[in-house]
Backbone as a printed PyTorch tensor [residue, N CA C, xyz], in Angstrom:
tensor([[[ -9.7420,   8.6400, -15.5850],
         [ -8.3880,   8.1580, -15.3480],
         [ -8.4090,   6.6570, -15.1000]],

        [[ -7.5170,   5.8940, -15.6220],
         [ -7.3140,   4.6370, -15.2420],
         [ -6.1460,   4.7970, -14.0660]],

        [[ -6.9470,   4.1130, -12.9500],
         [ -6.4170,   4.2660, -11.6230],
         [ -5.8650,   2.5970, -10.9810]],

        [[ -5.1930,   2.1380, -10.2630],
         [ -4.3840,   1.3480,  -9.7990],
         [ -4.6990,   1.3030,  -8.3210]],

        [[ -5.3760,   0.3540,  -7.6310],
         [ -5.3390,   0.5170,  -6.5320],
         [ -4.7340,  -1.0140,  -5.3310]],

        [[ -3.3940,  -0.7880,  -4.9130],
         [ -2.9440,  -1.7890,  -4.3300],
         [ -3.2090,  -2.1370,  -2.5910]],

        [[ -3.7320,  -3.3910,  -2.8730],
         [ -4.8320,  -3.4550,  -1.4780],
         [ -5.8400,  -2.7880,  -0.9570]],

        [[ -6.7600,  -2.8130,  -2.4500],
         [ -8.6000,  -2.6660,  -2.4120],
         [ -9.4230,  -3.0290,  -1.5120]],

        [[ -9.0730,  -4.3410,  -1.1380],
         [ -9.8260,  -4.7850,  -0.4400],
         [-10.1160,  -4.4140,   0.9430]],

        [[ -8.8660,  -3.7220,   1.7690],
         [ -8.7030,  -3.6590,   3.1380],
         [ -9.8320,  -2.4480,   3.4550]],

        [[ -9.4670,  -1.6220,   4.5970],
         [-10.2810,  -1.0100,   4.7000],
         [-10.4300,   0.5690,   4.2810]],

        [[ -8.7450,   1.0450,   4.0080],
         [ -8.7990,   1.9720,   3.6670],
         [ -8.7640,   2.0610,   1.7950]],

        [[ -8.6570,   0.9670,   1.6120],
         [ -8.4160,   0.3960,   0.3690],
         [ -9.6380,   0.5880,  -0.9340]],

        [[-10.5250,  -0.0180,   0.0140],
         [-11.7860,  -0.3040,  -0.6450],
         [-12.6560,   1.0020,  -0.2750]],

        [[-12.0500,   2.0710,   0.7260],
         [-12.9880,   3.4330,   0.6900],
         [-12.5160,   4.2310,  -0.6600]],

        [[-11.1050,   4.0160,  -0.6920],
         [-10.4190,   5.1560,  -1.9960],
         [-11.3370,   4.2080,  -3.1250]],

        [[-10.7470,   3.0510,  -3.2280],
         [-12.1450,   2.3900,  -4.5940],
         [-13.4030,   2.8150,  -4.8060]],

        [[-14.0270,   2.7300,  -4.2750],
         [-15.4790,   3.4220,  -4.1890],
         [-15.6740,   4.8540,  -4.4510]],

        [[-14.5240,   5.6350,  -3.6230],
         [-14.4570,   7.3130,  -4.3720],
         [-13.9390,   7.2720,  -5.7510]],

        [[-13.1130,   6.6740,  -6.0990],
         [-12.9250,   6.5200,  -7.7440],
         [-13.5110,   6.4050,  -8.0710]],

        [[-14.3090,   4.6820,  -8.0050],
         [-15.5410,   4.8470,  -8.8660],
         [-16.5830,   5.6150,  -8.8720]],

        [[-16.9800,   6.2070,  -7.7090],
         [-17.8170,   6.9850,  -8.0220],
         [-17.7820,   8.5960,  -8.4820]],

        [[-16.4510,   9.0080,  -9.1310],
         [-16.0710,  10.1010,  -9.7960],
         [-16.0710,   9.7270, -10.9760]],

        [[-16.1180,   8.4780, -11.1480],
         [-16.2910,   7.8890, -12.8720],
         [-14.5170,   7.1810, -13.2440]],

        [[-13.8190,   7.0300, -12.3160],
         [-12.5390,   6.3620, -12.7200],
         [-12.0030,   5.1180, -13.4260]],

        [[-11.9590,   4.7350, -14.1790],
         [-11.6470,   3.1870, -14.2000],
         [-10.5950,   2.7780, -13.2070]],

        [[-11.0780,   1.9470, -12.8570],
         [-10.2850,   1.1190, -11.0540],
         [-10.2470,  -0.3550, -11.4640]],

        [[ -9.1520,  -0.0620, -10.8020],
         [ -8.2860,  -1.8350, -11.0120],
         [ -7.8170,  -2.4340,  -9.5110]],

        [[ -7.8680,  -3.0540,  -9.1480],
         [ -7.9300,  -3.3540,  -7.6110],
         [ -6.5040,  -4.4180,  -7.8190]],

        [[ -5.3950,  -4.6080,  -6.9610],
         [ -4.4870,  -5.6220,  -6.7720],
         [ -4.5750,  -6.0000,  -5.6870]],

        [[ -4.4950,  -7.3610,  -5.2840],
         [ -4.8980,  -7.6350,  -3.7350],
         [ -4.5990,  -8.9330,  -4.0950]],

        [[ -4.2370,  -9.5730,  -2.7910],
         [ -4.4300, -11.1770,  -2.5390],
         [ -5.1930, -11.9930,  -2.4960]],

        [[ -6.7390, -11.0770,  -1.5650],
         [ -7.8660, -11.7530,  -1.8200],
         [ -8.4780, -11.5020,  -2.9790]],

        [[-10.3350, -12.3170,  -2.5990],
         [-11.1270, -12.1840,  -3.8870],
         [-12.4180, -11.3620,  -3.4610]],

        [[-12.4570, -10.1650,  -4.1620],
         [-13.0720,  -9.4730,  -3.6430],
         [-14.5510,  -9.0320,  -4.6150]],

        [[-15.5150, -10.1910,  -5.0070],
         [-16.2940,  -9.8880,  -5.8590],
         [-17.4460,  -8.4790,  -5.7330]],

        [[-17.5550,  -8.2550,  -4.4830],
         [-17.9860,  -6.7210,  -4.2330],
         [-17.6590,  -5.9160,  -4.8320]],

        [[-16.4610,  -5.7320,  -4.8940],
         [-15.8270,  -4.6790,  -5.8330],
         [-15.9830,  -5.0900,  -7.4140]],

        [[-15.7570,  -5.8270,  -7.7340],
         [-16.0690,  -6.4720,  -9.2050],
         [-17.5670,  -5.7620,  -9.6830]],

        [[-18.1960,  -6.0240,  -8.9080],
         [-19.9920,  -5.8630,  -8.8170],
         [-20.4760,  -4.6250,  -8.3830]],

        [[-19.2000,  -3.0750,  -8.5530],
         [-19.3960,  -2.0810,  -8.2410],
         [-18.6310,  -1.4530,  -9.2920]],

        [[-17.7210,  -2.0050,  -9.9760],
         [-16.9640,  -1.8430, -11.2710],
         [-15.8950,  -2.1040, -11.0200]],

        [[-15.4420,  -2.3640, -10.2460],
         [-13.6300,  -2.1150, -10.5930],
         [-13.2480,  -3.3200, -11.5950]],

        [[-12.4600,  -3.6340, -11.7840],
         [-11.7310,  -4.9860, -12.1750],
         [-10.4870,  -5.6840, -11.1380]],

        [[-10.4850,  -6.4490, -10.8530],
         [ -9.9980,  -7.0620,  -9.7670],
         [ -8.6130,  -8.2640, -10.3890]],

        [[ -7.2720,  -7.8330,  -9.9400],
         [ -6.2090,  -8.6250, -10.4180],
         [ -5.9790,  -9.0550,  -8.9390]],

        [[ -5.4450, -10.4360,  -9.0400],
         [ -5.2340, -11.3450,  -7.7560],
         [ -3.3020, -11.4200,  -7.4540]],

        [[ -3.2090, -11.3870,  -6.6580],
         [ -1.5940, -10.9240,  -6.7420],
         [ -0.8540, -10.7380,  -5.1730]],

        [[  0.4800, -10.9870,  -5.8380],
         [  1.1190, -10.2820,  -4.6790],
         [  2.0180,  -9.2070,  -4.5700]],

        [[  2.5930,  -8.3560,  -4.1820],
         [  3.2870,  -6.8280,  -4.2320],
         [  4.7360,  -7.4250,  -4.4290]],

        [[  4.8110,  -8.1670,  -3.7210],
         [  6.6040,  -8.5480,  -3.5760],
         [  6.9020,  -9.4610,  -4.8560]],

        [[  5.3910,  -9.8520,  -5.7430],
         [  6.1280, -10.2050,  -7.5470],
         [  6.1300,  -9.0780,  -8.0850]],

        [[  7.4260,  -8.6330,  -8.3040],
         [  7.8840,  -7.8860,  -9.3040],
         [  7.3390,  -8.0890, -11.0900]],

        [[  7.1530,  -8.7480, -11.2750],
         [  6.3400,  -9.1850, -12.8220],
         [  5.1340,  -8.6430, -12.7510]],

        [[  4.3330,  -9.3410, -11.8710],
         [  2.6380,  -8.8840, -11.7480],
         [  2.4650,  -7.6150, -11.5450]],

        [[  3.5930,  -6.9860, -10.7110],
         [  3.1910,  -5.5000,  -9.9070],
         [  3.1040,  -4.9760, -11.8680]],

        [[  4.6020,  -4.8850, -12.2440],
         [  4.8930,  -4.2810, -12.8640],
         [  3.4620,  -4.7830, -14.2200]],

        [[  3.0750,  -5.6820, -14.4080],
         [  1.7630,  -5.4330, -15.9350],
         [  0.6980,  -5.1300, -15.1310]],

        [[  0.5560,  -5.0470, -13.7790],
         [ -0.7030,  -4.6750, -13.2600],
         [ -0.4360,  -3.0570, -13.2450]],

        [[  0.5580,  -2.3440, -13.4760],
         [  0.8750,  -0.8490, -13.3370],
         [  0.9200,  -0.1830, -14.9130]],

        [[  0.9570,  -1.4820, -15.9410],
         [  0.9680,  -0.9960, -17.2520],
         [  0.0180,   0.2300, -17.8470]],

        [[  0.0120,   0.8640, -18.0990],
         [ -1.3500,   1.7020, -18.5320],
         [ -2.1820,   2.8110, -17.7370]],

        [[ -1.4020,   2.9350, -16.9380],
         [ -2.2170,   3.1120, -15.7170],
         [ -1.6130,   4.8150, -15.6340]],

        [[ -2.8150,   5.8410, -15.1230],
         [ -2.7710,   7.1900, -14.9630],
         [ -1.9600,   7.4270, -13.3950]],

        [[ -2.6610,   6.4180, -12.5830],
         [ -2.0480,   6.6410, -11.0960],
         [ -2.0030,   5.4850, -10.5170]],

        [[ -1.5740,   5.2560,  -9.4710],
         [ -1.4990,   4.3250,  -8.5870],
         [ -1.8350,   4.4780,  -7.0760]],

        [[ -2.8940,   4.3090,  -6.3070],
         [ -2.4790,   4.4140,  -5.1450],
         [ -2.2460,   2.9530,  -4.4490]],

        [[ -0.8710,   3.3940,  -3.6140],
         [ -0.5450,   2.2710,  -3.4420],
         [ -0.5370,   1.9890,  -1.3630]],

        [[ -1.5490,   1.4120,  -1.4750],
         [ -2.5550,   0.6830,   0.2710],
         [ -2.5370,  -0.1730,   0.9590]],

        [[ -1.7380,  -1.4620,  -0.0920],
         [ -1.4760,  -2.4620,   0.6090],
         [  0.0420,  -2.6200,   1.2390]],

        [[ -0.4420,  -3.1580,   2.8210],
         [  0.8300,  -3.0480,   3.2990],
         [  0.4540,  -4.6420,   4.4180]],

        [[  1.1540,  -4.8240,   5.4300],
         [  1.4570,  -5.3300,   6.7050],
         [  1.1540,  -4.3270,   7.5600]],

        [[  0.3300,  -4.4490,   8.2330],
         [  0.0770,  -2.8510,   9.5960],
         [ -0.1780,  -3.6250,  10.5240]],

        [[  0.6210,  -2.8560,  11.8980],
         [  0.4000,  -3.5580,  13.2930],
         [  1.7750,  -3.6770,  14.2380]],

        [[  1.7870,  -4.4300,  14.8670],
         [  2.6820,  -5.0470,  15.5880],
         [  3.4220,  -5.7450,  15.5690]],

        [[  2.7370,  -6.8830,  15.8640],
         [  2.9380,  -8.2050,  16.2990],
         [  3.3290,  -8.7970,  14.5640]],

        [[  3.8770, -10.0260,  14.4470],
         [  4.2130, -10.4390,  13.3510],
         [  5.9240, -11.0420,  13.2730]],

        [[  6.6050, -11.4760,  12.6030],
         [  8.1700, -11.8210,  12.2930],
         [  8.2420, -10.9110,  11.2730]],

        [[  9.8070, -10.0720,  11.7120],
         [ 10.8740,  -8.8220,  10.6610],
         [ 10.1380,  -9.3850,   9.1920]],

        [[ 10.1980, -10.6080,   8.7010],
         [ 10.0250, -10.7960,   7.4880],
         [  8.5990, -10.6590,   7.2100]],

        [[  7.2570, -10.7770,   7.6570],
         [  6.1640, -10.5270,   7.7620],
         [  5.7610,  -8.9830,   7.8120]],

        [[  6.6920,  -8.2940,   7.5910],
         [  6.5570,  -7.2290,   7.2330],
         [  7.3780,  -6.3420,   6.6410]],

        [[  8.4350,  -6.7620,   6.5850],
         [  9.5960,  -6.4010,   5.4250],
         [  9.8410,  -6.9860,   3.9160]],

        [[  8.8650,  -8.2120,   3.6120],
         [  8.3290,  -8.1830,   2.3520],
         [  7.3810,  -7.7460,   1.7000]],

        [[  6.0820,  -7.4970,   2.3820],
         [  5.1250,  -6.6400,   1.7150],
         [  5.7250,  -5.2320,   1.5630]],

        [[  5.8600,  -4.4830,   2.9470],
         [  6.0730,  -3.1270,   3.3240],
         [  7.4790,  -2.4240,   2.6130]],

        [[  8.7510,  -2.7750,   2.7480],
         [  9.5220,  -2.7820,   1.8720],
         [ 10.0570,  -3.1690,   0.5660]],

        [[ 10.2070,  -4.6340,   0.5170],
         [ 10.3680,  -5.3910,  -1.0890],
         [  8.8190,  -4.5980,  -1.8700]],

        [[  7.7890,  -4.8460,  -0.9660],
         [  6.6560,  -4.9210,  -1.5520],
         [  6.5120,  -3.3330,  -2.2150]],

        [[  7.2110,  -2.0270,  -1.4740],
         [  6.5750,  -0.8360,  -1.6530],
         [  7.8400,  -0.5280,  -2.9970]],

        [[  9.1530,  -0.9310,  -3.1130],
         [ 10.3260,  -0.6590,  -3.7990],
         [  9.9150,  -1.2430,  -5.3440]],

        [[  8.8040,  -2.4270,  -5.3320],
         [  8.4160,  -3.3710,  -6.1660],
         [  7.4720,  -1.8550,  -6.9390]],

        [[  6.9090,  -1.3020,  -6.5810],
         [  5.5140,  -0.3780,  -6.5890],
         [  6.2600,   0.3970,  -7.1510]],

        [[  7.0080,   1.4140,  -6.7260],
         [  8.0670,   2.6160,  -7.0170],
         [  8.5810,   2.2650,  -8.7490]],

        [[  9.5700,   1.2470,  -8.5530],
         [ 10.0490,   0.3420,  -9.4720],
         [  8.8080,   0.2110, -10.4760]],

        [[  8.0610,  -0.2340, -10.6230],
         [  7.1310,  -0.6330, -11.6810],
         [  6.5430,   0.6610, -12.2450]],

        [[  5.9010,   1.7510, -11.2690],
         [  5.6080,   2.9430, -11.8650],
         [  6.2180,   3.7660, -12.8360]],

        [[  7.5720,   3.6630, -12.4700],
         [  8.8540,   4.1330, -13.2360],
         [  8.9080,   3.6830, -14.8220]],

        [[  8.6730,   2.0570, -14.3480],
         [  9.1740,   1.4120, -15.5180],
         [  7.7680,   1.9190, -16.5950]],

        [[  6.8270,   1.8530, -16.2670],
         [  5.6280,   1.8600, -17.3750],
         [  5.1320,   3.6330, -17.2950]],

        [[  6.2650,   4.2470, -16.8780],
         [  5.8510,   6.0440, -16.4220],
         [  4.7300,   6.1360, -16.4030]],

        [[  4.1420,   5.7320, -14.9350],
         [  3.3540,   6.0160, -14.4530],
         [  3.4340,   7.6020, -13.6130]],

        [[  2.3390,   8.3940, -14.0450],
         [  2.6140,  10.0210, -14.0160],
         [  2.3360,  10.5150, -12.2840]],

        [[  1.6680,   9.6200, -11.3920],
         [  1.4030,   9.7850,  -9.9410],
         [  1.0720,   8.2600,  -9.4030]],

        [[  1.5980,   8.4880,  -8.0140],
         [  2.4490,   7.7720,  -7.5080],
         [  1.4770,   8.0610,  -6.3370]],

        [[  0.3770,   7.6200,  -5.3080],
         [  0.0850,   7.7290,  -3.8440],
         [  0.1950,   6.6600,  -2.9530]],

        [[  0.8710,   7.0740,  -1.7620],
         [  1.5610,   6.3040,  -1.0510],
         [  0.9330,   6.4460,  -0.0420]],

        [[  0.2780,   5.3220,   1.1430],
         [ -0.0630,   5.6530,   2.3200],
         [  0.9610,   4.5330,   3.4870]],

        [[  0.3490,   4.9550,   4.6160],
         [  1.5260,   4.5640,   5.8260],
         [  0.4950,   3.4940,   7.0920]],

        [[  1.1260,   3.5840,   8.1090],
         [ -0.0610,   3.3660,   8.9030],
         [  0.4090,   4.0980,   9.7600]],

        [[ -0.4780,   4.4240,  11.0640],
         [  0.0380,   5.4020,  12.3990],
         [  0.5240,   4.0300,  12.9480]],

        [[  0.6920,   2.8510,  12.8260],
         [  1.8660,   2.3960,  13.7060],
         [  3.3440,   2.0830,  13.2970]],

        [[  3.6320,   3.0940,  12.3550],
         [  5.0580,   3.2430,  12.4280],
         [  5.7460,   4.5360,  12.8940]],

        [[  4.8730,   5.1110,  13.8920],
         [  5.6020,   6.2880,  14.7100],
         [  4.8890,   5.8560,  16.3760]],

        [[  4.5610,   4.4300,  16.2860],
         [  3.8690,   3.9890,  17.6850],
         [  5.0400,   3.5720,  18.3780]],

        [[  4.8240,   4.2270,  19.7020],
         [  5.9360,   4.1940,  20.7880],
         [  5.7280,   3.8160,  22.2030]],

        [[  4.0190,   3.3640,  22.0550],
         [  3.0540,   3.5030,  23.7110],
         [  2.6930,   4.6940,  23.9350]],

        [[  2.9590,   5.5180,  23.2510],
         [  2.4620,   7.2530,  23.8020],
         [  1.2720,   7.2240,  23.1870]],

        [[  0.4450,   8.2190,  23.5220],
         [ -0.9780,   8.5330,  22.9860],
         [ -0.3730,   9.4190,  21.7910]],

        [[ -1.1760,   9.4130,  20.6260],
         [ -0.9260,  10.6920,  19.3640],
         [ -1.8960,  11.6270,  19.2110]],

        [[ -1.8550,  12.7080,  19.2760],
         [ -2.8760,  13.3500,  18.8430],
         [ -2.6190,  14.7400,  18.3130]],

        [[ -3.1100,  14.8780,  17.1150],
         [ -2.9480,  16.3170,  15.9900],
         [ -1.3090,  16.2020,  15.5820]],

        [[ -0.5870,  14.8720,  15.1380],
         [  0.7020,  15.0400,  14.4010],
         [  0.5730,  14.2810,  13.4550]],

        [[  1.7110,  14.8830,  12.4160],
         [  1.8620,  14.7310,  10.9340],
         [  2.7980,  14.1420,  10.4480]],

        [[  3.0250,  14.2270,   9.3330],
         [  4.0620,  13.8130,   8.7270],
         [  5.7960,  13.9350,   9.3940]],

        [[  5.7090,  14.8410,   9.7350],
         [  6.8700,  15.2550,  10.3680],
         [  7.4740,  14.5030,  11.5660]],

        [[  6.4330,  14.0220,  12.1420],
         [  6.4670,  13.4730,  13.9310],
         [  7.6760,  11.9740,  12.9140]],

        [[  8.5800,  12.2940,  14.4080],
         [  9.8250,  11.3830,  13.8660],
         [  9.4220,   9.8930,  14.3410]],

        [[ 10.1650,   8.6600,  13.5200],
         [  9.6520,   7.4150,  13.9500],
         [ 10.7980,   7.4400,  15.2690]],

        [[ 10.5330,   6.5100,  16.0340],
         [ 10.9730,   5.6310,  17.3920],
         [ 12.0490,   5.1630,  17.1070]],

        [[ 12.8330,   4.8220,  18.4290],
         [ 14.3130,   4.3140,  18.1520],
         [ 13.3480,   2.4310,  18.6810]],

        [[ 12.2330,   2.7850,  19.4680],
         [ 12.1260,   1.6020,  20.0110],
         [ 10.6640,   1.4020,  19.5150]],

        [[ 10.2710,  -0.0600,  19.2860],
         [  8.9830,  -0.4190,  19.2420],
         [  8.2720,  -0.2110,  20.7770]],

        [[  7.0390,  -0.7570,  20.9980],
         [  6.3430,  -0.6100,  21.7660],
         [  6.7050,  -1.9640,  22.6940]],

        [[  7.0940,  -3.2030,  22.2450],
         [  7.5220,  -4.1260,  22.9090],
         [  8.8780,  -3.5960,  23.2260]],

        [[  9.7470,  -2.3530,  23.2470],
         [ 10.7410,  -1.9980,  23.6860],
         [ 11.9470,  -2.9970,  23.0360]],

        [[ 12.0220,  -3.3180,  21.5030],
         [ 13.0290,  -3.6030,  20.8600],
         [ 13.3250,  -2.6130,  19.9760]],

        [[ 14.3020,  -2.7660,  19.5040],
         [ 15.3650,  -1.4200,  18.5410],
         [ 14.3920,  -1.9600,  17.3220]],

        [[ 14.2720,  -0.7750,  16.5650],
         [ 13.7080,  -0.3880,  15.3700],
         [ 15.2670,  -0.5830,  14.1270]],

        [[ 15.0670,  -1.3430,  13.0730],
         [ 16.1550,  -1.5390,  12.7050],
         [ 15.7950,  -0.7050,  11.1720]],

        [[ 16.9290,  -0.2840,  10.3180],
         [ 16.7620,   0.7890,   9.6950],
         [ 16.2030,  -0.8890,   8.1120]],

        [[ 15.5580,  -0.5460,   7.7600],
         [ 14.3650,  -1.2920,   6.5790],
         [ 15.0090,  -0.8890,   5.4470]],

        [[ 15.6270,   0.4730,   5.4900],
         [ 15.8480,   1.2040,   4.2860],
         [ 17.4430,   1.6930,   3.9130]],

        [[ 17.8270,   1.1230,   4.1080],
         [ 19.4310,   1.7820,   4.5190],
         [ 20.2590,   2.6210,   3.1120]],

        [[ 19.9050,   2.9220,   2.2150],
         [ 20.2270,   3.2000,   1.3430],
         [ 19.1550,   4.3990,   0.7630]]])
C-alpha cells in the first residue's frame, strides 16, 4: 500500500512509520521538519505544512491511506497555535482525501483534549471533553458546524 503519514517525525508518528515499513508499505512522511532517519529506513520524506491546502492535497495524491498524526498537543500555547494545525490543519486532511479518493482515512487525538486535572484511567473514546481547561478557562467549540 502506498501509505501517507502526517507528522512522521513526532513520536507517535515515526512508530506507525517504521510498522509500515516494516510490513513492506511504501511510506511517505509529511512533516515540517527534516527527518533523514526516516529517509535512510525508506520512507520518502515531503517537507510541509497541514494548514497548505495545495501541498496537503498532492502530498495525498495516490495514496491507499493516510494516517493522519500531526497535530499541536498540550496545553500551554495561543487559541491560534493550535487551531491552525489541529483544526484548519485536520479539515485541510479530510478535504484532500476526498478530493484525490483516498479509500482510508486514520485519525489520531491526544489524551489532552479530555484533560480536566483529573487522573484518567481505562477510558475511551466515549469519555466526554471538558467544559473547562485545566487552567480553568471555557473550552470554546473549534468546530461549530
Amino acid at each position: 500500500m502506498k501509505i501517507l503519514v502526517t507528522g512522521g517525525g513526532g513520536f507517535l508518528g515515526r512508530y506507525i512509520v517504521e510498522q509500515l515499513l516494516a510490513r513492506g508499505d511504501a511510506v511517505t512522511v509529511f512533516a515540517r521538519g527534516i527527518y533523514p532517519e526516516l529517509e535512510q529506513v525508506g520512507a520518502t520524506l515531503i517537507r510541509g505544512d497541514i494548514s497548505d491546502k495545495s501541498a496537503i492535497s498532492q502530498a495525498c495524491h495516490g495514496m491507499d491511506a493516510v494516517f493522519h498524526v500531526a497535530a499541536k498537543a498540550g496545553y500551554w500555547g495561543t487559541w491560534e497555535s493550535f487551531y491552525r494545525p489541529n483544526v484548519i490543519g485536520t479539515k485541510n486532511i479530510i478535504n484532500a482525501c476526498k478530493a484525490n479518493s483516498v479509500p482510508k482515512l486514520v485519525y489520531t487525538s491526544s489524551p489532552s483534549v479530555v484533560s480536566d486535572g483529573k487522573p484518567k484511567e481505562g477510558i475511551d473514546e466515549s469519555y466526554p471533553y471538558p467544559n473547562r481547561n485545566i487552567g480553568g478557562h471555557a473550552i470554546p467549540n473549534f468546530c461549530p458546524e
